[in-house]
C-alpha positions as CSV (number, residue, x, y, z in Angstrom):
1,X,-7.3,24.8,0.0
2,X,-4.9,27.2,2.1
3,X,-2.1,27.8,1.3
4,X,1.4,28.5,3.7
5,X,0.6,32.5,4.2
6,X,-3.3,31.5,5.5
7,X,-5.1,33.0,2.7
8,X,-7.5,31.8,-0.6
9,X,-7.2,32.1,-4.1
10,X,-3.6,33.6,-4.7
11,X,-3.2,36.7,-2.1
12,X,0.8,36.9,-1.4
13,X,3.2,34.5,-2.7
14,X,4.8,31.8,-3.7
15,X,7.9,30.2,-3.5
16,X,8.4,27.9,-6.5
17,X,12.0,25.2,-5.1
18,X,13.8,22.8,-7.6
19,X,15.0,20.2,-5.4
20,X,17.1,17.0,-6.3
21,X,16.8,13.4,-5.2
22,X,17.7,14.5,-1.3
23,X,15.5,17.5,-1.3
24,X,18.8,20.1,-1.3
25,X,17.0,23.0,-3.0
26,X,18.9,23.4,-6.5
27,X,16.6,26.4,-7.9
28,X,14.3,29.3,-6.0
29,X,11.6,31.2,-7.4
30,X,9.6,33.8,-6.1
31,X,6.0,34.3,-7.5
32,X,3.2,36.6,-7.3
33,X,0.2,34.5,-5.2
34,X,-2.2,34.9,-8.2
35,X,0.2,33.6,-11.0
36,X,-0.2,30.2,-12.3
37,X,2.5,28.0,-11.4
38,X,3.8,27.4,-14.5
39,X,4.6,30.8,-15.4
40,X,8.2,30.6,-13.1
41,X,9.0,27.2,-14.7
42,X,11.7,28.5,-17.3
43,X,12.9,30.4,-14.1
44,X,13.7,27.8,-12.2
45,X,15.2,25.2,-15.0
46,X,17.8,28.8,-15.8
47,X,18.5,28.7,-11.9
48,X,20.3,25.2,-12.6
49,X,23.8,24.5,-13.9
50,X,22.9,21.7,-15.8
51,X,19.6,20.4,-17.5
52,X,18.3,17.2,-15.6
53,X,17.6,14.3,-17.7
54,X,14.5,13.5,-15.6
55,X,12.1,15.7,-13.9
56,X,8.9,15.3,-11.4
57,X,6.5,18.2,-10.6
58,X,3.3,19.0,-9.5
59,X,0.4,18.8,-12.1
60,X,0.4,22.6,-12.1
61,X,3.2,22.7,-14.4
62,X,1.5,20.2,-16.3
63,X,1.1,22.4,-19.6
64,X,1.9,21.8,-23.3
65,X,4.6,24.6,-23.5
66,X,6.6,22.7,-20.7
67,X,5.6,18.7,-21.7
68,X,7.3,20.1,-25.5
């Protein structure tokens, strides 16, 4: 898979976005290319003014530290 900036396996970066329900970003992240996703999680919940009672994201922040 490619990603946005044309390259493989992590070279650049990444730009992690909490959205809500009418994709208004809430939340921005910026990430080194190779770091896993889920290590700008707690980044982006502090970026919010309030903790959302329900939350969808992609399977790469699918880890125990976040599910708990």
């Amino acid at each position: 898979m490619i990603g946005y900036d044309g390259f493989k396996h992590g070279r650049g970066s990444k730009i992690h976005v909490c959205v809500d329900e009418y994709s208004m970003p809430l939340s921005i992240a910026l990430g080194a290319g190779n770091e896993h996703d889920s290590k700008r999680f707690d980044e982006l919940l502090d970026g919010l003014e309030e903790a959302p009672k329900e939350l969808y994201a992609d399977s790469a922040y699918d880890t125990e530290a976040i599910r708990g």
